[in-house]
ZAKOLKE-290253 format. One record per residue (C-alpha): y, z, x; residue number from 1; residue in one letter. Coordinates in nm, 3 decimals. Layout:
Y | Z | X | NUM | a
...
end
This chain:
10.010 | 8.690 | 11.480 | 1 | x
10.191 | 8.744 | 11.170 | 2 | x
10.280 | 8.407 | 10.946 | 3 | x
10.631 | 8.357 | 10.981 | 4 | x
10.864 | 8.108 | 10.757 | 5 | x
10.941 | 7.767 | 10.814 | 6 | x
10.732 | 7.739 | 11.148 | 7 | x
10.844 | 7.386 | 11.173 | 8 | x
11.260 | 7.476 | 11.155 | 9 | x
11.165 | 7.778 | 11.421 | 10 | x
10.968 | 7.518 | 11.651 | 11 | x
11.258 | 7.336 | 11.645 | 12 | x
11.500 | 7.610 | 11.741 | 13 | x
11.313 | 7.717 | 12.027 | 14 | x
11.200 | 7.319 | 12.171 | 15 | x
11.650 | 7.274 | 12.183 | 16 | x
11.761 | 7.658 | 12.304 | 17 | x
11.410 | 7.826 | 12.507 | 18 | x
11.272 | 7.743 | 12.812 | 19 | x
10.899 | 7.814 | 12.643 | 20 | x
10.609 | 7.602 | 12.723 | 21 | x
10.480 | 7.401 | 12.447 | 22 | x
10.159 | 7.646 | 12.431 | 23 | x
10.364 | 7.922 | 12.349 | 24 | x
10.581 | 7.791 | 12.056 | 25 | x
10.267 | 7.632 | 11.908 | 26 | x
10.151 | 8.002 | 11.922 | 27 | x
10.371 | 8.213 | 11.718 | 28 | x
10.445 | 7.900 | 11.540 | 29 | x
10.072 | 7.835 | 11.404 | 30 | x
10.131 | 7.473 | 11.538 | 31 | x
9.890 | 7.268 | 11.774 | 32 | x
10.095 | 7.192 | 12.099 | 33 | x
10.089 | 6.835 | 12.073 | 34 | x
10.276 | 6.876 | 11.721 | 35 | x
10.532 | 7.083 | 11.977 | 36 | x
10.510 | 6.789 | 12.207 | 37 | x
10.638 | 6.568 | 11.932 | 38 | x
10.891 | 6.762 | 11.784 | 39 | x
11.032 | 6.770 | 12.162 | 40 | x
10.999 | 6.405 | 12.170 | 41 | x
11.163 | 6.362 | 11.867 | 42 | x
10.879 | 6.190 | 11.680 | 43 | x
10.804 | 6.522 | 11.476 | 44 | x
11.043 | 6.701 | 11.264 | 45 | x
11.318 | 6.447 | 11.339 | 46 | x
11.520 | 6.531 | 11.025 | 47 | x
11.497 | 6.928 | 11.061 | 48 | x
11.739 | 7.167 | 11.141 | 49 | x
11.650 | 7.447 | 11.364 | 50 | x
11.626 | 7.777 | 11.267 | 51 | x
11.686 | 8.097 | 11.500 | 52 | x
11.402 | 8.332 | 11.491 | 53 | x
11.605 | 8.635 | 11.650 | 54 | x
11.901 | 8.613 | 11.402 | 55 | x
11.662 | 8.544 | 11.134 | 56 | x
11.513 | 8.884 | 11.173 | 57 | x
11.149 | 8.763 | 11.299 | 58 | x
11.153 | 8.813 | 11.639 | 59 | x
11.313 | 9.043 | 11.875 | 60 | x
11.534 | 8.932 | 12.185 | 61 | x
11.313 | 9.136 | 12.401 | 62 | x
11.019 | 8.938 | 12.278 | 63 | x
11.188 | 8.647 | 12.370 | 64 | x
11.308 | 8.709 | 12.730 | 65 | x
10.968 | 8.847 | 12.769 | 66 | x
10.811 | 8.528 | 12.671 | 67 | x
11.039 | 8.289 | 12.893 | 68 | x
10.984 | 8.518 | 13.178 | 69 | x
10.643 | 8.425 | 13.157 | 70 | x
10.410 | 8.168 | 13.034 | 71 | x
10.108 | 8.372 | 12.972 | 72 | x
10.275 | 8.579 | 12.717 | 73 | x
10.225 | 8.536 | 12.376 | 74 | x
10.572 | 8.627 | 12.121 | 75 | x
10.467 | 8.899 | 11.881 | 76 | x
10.645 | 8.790 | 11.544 | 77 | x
10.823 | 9.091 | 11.325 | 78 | x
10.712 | 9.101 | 10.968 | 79 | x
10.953 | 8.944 | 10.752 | 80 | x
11.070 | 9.100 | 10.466 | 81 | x
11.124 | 8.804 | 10.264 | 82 | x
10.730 | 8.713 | 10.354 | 83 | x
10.685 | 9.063 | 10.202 | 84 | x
10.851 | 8.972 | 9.877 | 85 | x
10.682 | 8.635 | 9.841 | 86 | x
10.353 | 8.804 | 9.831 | 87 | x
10.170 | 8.845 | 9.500 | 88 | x
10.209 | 9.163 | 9.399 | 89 | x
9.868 | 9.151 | 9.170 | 90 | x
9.590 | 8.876 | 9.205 | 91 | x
9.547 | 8.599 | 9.043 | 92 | x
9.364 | 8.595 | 8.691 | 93 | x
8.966 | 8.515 | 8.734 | 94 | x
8.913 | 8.101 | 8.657 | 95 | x
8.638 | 7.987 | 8.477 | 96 | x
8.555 | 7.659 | 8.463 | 97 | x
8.625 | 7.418 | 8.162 | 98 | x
8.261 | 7.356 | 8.083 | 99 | x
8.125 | 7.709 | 8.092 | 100 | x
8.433 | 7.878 | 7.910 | 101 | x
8.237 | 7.788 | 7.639 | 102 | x
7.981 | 8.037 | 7.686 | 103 | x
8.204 | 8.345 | 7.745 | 104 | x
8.164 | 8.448 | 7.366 | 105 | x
7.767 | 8.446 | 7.388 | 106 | x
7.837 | 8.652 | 7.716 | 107 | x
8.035 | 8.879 | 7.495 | 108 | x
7.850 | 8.884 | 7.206 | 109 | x
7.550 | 9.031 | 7.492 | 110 | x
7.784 | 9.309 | 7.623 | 111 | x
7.853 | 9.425 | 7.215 | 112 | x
7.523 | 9.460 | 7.138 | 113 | x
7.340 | 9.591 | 7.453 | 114 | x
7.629 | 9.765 | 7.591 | 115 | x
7.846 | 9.909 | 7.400 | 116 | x
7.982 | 10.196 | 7.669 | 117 | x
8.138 | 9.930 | 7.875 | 118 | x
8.530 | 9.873 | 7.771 | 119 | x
8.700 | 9.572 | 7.642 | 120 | x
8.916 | 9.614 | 7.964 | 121 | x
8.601 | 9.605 | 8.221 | 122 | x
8.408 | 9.312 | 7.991 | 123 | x
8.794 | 9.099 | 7.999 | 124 | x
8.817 | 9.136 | 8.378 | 125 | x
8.445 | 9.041 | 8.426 | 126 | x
8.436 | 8.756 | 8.225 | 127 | x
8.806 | 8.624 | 8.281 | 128 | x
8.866 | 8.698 | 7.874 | 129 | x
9.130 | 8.831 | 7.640 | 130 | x
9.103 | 9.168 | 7.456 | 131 | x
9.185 | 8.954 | 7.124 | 132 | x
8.883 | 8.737 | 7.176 | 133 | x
8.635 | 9.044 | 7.229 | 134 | x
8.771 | 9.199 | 6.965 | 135 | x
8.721 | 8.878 | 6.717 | 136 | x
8.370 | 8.852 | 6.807 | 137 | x
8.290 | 9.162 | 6.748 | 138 | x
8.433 | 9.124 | 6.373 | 139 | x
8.256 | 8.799 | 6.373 | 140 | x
8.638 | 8.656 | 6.321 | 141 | x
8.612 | 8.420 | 6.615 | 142 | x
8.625 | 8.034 | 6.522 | 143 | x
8.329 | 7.982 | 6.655 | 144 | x
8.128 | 8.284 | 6.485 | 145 | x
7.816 | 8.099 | 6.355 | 146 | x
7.748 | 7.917 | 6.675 | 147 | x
7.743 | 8.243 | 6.892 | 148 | x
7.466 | 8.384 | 7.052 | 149 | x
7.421 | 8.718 | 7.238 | 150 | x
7.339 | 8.529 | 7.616 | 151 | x
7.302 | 8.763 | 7.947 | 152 | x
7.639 | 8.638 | 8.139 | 153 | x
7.418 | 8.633 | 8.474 | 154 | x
7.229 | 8.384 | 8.317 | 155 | x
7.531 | 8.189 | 8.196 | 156 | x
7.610 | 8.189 | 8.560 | 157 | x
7.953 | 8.371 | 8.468 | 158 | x
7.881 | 8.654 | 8.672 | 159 | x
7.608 | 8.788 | 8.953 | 160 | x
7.375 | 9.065 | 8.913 | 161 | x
7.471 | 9.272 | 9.121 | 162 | x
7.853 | 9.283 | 9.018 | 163 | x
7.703 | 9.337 | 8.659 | 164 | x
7.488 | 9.656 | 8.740 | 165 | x
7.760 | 9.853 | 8.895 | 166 | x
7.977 | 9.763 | 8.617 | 167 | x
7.710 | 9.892 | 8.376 | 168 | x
7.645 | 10.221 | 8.548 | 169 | x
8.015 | 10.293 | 8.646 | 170 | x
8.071 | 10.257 | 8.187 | 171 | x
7.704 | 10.432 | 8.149 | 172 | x
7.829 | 10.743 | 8.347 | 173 | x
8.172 | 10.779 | 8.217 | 174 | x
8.036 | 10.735 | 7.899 | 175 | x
7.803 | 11.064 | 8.029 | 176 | x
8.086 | 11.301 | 8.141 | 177 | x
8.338 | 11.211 | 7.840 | 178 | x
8.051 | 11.321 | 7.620 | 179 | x
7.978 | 11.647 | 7.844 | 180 | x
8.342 | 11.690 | 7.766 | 181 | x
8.332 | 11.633 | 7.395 | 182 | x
8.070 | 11.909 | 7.362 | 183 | x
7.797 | 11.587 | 7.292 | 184 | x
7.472 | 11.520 | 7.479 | 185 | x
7.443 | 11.903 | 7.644 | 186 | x
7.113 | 11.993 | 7.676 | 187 | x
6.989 | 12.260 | 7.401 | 188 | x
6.855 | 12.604 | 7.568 | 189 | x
6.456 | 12.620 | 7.494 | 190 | x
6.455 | 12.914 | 7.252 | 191 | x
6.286 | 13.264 | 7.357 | 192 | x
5.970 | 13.312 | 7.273 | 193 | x
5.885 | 13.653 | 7.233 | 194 | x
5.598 | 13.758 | 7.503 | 195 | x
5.273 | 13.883 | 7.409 | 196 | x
5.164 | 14.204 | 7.520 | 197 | x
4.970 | 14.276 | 7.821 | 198 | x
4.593 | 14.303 | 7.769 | 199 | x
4.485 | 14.659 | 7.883 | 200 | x
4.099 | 14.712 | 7.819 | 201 | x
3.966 | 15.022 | 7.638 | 202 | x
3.843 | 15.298 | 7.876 | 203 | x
3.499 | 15.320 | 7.882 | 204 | x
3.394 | 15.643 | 7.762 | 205 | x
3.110 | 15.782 | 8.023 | 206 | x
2.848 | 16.037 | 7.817 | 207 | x
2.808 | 16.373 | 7.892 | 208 | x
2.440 | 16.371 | 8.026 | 209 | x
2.203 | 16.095 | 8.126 | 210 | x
1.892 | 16.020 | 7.886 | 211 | x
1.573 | 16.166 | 7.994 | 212 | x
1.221 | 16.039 | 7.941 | 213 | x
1.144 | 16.337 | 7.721 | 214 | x
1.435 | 16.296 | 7.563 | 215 | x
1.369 | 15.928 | 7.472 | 216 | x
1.005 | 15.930 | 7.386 | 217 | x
0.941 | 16.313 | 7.362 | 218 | x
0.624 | 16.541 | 7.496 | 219 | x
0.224 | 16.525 | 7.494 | 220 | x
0.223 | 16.854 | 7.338 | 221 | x
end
């Protein structure tokens, strides 16, 4: 069921002008039915006015009639465009607590020296931090400059590991293709070396005749 405004006004509405059970107002209302009960009673909501649903553009007449013509039915509630426009349209900022916002500068101070790849953005949106401040301990401008200490933020407790690896890889392999890119870190070609010729051994030259015994150690005569 989708969250509709003031559930309390709308309960009211619907106790004075439906013939809905209690269940089924407490349903698209988000109320428990005894708070229905009461507001019926007049010992809840006493002082509210009642606000129509239908007219108020979240729910439909045929949702209604639907509903009354049965108890088992639940109302469906239409969107409302003013819920839509309430919404956040980006989330909140990350909190840190008081007592370790302390740290975040030796968590900083760790991501300058070890990691260098990883952006001021991603390092500000991990650690719930300002551009201005990375950028001042990195110049060794910040306030606090002689008291800061290169500290792994997992072990600050500022972030988990897991959320800190991907981070790491995601910078290490952009890092990787900008410098592909760049004409950087290609691999050299292994220069040709020039092969040495085939070993062919020398023909064997067979003699004309085989030696004789005369021939070796001559005649008696």
């Amino acid at each position: 069921m989708s969250d509709i405004l003031m559930p309390k006004a709308t309960a009211v509405w619907l106790v004075d002008n439906t013939s809905l059970s209690f269940e089924q107002i407490a349903d698209f209302c988000g109320l428990h039915p005894l708070e229905v009960r009461g507001i019926a009673d007049g010992d809840v909501a006493r002082d509210i006015r009642g606000v129509d649903p239908v007219t108020g553009g979240q729910l439909t007449r045929e949702e209604l009639d639907k509903a009354q013509g049965d108890e088992n039915y639940r109302m469906k509630a239409i969107v409302s465009r003013h819920a839509e426009l309430l919404k956040s349209a980006k989330p909140a900022p990350k909190y840190t607590p008081v007592s370790r916002r302390q740290d975040r500068p030796d968590a900083i101070a760790w991501f300058v020296r070890n990691h260098p790849e990883v952006t001021d953005a991603q390092i500000a949106k991990m650690l719930g931090t300002t551009k201005s401040t990375i950028e001042s301990v990195r110049n060794r401008t910040h306030w606090n400059s002689a008291n800061i200490k290169p500290v792994d933020p997992v072990t600050l407790g500022l972030v988990g590991q897991l959320a800190l690896d991907e981070m790491v890889k995601k910078a290490a392999d952009k890092k990787a293709k900008d410098d592909l890119k760049n004409g950087g870190g290609t691999i050299q070609p292994i220069e040709q070396v020039e092969a040495e010729p085939e070993f062919v051994p020398e023909a064997r030259q067979r003699p004309g005749a085989e030696p004789t015994a005369e021939s070796v150690f001559g005649t008696k005569d």
